[in-house]
C-alpha positions in Angstrom: -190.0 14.9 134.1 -189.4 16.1 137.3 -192.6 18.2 138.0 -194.2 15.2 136.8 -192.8 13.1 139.3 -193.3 15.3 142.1 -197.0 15.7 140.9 -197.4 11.6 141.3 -195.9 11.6 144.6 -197.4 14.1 145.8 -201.4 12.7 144.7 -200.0 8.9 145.7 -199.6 10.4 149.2 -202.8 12.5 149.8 -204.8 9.3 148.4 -202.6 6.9 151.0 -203.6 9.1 153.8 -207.1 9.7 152.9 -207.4 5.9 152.7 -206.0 5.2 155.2 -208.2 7.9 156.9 -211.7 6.7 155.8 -210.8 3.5 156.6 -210.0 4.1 160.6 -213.1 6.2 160.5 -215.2 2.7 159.1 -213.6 0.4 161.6 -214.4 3.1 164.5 -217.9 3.6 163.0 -219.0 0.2 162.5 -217.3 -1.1 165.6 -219.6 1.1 167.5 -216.9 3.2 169.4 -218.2 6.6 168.8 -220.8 8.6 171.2 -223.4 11.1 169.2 -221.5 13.6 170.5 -217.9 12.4 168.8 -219.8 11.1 165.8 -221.1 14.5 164.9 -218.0 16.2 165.7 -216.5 13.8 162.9 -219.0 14.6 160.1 -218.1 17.7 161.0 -214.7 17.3 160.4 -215.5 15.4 157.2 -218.0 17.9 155.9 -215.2 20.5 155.8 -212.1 18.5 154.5 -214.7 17.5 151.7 -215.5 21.1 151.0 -212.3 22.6 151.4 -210.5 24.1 148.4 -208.0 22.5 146.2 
């Protein structure tokens, strides 16, 4: 009972933050406050969260 509640908490959090995440990336993105030079730095970024193990 306890692994599986430190299992929940533990996926409830990285989804919160990863939400949270995209979403200030959007409202950045779409409010038009990124350069080319920042915006590719930030795919970047994304490209190798998104292929990072798990």
């Amino acid at each position: 009972m306890d692994t599986t509640d430190l299992l929940l908490a533990i996926a409830h959090h990285l989804l919160v933050f990863s939400l949270a995440g995209i979403i200030g990336a959007e409202f950045v993105l779409v409010r038009g406050g990124l350069g080319r030079r920042r915006s590719s730095a930030l795919s970047a970024s994304t490209a190798t969260t998104a292929s990072s193990p798990r």
